[in-house]
N, C-alpha and C positions, 0 to 999 in steps of 0.2 A: 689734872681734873678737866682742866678744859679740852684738852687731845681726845680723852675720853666722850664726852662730850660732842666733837665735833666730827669722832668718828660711828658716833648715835644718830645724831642726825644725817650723818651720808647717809648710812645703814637701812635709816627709815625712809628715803627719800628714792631709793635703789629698790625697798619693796614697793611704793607706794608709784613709782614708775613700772614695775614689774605688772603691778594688780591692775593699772590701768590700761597698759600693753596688753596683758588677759583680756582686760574686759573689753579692751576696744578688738578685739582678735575671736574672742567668745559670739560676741555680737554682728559679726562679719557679714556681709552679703555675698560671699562668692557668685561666680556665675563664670561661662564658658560659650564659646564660640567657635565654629569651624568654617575651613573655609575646603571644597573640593580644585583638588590638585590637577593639570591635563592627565595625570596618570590615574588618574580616579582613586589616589589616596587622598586619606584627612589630614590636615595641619589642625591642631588644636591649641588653643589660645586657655588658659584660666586664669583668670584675675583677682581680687579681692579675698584671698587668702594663701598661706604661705605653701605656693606651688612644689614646695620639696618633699611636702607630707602626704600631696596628693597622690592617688592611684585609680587606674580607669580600667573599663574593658569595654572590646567591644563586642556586643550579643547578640541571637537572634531572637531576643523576646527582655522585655524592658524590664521583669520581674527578677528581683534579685532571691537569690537560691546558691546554694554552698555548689553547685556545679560550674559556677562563673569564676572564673580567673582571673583576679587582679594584679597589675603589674604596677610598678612606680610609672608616674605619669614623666614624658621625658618632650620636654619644650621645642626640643630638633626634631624629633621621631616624626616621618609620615606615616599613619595607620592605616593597615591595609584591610579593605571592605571583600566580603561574600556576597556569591549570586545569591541573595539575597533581603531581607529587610534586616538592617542592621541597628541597633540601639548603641549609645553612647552612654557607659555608664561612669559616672566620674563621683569619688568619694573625695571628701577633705580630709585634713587630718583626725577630724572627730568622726570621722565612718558616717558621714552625713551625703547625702548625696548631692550635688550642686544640677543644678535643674541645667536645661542644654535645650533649646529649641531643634526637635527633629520631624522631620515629615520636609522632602524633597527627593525626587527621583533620580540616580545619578546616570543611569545607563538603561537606556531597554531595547532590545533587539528581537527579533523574530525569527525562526527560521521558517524563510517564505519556500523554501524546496515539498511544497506538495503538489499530488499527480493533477494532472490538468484537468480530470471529472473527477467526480466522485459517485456511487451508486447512492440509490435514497435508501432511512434506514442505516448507515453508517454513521459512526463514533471517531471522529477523529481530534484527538490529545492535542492540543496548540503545544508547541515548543516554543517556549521562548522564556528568554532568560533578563531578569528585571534586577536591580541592584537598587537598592534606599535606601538611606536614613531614616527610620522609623519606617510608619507604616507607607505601602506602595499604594494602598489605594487603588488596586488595579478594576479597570473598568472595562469590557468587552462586551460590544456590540455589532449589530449586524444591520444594516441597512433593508432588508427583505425576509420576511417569513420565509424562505425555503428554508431556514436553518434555525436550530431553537442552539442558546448556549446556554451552559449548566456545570459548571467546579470547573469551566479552562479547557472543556469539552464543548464540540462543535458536534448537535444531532443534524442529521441532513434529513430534510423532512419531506421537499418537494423537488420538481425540475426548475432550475432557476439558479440564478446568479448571484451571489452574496460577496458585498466589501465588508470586510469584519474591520474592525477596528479597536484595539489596543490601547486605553490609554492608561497613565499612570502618571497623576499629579500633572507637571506640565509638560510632561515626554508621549511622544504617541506613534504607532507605528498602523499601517493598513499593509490588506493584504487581499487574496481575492478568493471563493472556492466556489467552482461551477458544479452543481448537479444535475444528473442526467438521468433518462431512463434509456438510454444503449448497453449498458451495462447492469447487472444486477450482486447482491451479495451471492456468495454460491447457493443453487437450489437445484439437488438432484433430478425435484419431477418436472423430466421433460416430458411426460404426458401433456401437462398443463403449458406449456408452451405452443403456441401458433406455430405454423410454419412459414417460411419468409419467403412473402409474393408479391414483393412491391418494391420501387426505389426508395430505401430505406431513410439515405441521408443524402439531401441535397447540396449543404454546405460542403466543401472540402477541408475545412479548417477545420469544421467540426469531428470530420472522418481520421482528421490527422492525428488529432487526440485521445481519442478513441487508441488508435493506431499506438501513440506515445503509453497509453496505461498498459496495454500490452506489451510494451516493450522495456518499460521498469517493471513490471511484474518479473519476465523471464529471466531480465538480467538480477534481481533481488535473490531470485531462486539460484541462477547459474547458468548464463550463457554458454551453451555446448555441454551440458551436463546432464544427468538422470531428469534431475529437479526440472530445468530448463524447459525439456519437452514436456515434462507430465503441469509446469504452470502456464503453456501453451494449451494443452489439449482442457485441461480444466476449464479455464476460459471461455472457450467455442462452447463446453458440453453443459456447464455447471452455471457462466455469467454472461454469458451472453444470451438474451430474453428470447430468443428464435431458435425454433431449431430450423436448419439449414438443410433445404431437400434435398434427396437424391436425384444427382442426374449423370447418368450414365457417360464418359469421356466421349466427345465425338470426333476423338483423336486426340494424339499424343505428340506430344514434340518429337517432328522427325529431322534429326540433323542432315538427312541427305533432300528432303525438299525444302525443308525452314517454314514448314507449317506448325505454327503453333494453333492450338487449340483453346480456347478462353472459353468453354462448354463445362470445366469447373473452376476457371483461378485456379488455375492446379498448384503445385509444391511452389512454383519457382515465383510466387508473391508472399510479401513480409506485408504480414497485417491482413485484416480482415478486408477483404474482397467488395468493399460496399461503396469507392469513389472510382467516377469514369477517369481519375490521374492515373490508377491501375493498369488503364490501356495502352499507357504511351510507351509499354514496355512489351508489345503484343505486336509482334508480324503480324504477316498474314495469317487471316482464322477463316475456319469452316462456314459456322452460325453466324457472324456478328459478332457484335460484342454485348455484354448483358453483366452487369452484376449481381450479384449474388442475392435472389429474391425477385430479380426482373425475368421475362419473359422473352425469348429471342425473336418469336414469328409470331404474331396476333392473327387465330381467324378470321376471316374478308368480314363476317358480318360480328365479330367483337363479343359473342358468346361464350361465357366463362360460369354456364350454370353445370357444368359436368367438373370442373377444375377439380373440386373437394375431393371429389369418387377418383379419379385420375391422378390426385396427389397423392392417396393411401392404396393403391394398389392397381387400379383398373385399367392401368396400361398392359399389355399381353408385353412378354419377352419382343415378339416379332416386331413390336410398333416403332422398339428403340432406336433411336438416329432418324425416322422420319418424322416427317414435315406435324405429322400427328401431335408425335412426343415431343416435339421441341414449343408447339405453341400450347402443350398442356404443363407442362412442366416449366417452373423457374430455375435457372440458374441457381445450381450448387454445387455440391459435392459426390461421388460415388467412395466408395469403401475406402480404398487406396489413395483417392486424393485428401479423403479424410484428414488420414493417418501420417503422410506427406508433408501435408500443411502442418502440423505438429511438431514434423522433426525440423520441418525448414526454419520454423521461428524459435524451436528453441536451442538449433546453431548446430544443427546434421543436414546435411546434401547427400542423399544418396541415391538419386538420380530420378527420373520419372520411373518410377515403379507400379507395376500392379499386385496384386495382391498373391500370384501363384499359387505355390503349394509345395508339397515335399517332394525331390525330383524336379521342379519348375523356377525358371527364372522366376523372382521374383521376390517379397519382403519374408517372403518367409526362409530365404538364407541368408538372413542378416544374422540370424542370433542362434542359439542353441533351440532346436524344433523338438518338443517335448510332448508327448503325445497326454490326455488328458487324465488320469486318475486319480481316484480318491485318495491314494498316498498322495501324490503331488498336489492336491487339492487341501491337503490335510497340512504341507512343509511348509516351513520359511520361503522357499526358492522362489514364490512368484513378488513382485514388487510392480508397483502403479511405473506406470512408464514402458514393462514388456508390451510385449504384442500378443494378441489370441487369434483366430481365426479354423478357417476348414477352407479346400480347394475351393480360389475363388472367391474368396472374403477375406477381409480384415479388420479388425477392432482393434483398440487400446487401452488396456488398463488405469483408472484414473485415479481407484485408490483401493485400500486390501486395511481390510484389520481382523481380531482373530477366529470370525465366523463369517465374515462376505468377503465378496471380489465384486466391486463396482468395474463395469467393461463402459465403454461407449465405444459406438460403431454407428457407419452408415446405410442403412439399405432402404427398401421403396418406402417406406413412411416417415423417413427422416430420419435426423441426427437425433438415436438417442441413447440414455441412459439406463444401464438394468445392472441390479443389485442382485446379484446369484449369495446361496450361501454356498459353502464349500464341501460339496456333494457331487458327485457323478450325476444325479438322479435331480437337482437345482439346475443345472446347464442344461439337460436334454428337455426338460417342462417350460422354460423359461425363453430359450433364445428361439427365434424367428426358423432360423437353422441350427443344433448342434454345433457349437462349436467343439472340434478335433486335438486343437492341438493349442498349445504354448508358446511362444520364440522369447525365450529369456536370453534379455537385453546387454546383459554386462559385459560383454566383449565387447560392445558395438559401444556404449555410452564411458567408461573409463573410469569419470570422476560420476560423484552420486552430488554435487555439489549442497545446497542448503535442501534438501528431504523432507518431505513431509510423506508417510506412511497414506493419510489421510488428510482432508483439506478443512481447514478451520470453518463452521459456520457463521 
């Protein structure tokens, strides 16, 4: 009786430890703690209740939802974090959640690889990649109204210089984006474009970058490629805010006297022709030296009321090379150095050439000479980056889609753009002269590297 007895009372003493183990386990406070690793994993700690039963994930949003994966919580495990905002969701064994202090930034980096201007009216995406515990908190600002920011986007609004600034929680990163008006987004009407009569850019640092946008542009495209020259000739026709006058060669590089000619910055300069460092790579010249938009020979008495009439046509053939033409006329381009400057920067040398014709030295046997028709007019076969021209001229194609052929060429009224549709009967109403003939380019260019048919607005 008594054995009985005394194994009633163990009995009862085993529950009555049992139910208060429950209840002191029922009533638990769990809680949790991390600590960030050099490797930027989490150590997680949970205390105050029996770490065996627990289970955790970790999310990118702190709302639990049957799409979240819970694993057994494991005391050694380092947990690995996404570019991201990351939540810590940690259950007990009664599917409870134990609360977890989150909001700290673990990593935030930039990539600061953007072009050294930027045109106004541009959208540019910040990249950059921010890693948290909870929320990032992310915070971007600008030091100067040139730039409005809006979702992680930078609008460029004025000319002017912006420190943007990135922060998140106690991490922060700067960085710099300069706006310009030397450049524009692409705008076909070169009607509305000035023509360039003045020393443009006085800085050289500033000409350099300038120089550098042009130079990530062609390589982005393809350096020595289709693309390469047609995001060269883009450039000059489409974003650069001047058009650049015609001025007739007042010579050519001659290997047997070593006169070079700077009367256009011809082929054999990379980058836009608008800082006197461009000279330091200039023999002897005819004119002087003049960048592109300067004047070589000013009038004795500094009269410049005829310039306008003189820049759209009003010099006679006969004037060309004298003393006349050279102080009515700024430093540019004619047809061929156009077209030159094109191929030079986007990674072709094909020597100082003029523009010829069929039968003549010259650019027109670079490629396949196709004379104009409305079948041809009408085919696949033409591509932005061929050449067009008639004896004696030259243009370049800058983009084709399935009703125009956009040409730029240079003659006496400047650098411009014209939009034919694909008709026999569009080219002879439209162009200055008829254009004759085609020279399709795929022999001469190989690779078509990153293409675009047409150029993004």
């Amino acid at each position: 009786m008594k054995n009985k007895l005394l194994k009633f009372i163990l009995l009862l003493l085993i529950l009555i430890t049992g139910a208060l183990v429950y209840l002191l386990f029922s009533n638990e406070e769990a809680s949790a703690s991390y600590i960030i690793n050099p490797d930027n994993t989490l150590s997680i700690t949970i205390s105050g209740t029996d770490i065996s039963k627990c289970t955790i994930a970790i999310s990118d949003t702190d709302e639990i939802s049957e799409d979240i994966i819970f694993e057994t919580y494991d005391q050694n495990k380092r947990y690995e974090l996404n570019d991201n905002e990351n939540y810590i969701l940690i259950k007990d064994r009664k599917g409870n959640i134990i609360p977890i202090e989150t909001e700290e930034t673990v990593s935030l980096s930039v990539n600061k690889d953007y072009l050294p201007l930027y045109p106004i009216d541009e959208c540019i995406v910040i990249d950059y990649t921010c890693t948290s515990i909870g929320s990032n908190n992310l915070i971007i600002t600008s030091d100067t109204d040139a730039v409005e920011i809006t979702d992680n986007q930078i609008y460029t609004l004025s000319k002017g210089i912006a420190n943007i600034t990135i922060e998140s929680n106690s991490k922060k990163e700067t960085f710099t984006i300069e706006v310009t008006d030397l450049y524009t987004r692409p705008n076909a009407d070169s009607d509305s474009k000035p023509i360039l009569k003045e020393l443009l850019i006085t800085d050289p640092e500033e000409a350099a970058k300038l120089d550098e946008v042009l130079r990530i542009k062609i390589e982005e495209a393809g350096f020595g490629t289709r693309a390469g020259v047609v995001a060269a000739a883009r450039f000059l026709a489409l974003e650069f805010p001047y058009k650049i006058a015609y001025f007739s060669e007042g010579g050519r590089l001659d290997p047997v006297s070593s006169v070079q000619s700077d009367g256009e910055g011809r082929y054999y300069h990379y980058g836009l022709f608008l800082s006197e460092d461009k000279f330091d790579d200039l023999g002897p010249s005819l004119f002087g030296r003049a960048t592109w938009g300067e004047f070589f020979d000013e009038d004795d008495n500094n009269d410049h009321s005829m310039d306008e009439i003189y820049l759209t046509g009003g010099l006679a053939v006969s004037d060309i090379g004298t003393h006349l033409y050279l102080s009515k006329r700024p430093n540019g381009l004619d047809c061929s150095g156009h077209v030159s400057w094109c191929y030079y920067n986007g990674g072709f040398d094909f020597g100082d050439l003029g523009a010829g014709g069929p039968g003549s030295h010259g650019m027109s046997e670079l490629g396949e000479l196709v004379y104009i028709t409305d079948e041809l007019l009408q085919s696949d076969r033409i591509k932005a980056g061929d050449l067009v021209g008639f004896v004696g001229h030259i243009g370049i194609v800058i983009g084709v889609d399935e009703e125009h052929i956009w040409i730029s060429d240079n003659l006496i009224t400047g650098l411009k753009n014209t939009c034919y549709e694909r008709t026999t009967q569009s080219f002879e109403e439209l162009a200055e002269e008829p254009f004759e003939y085609f020279i399709l380019m795929d022999s001469e260019y190989k690779e078509d590297g990153n293409y675009t048919a047409m150029w993004e607005e």
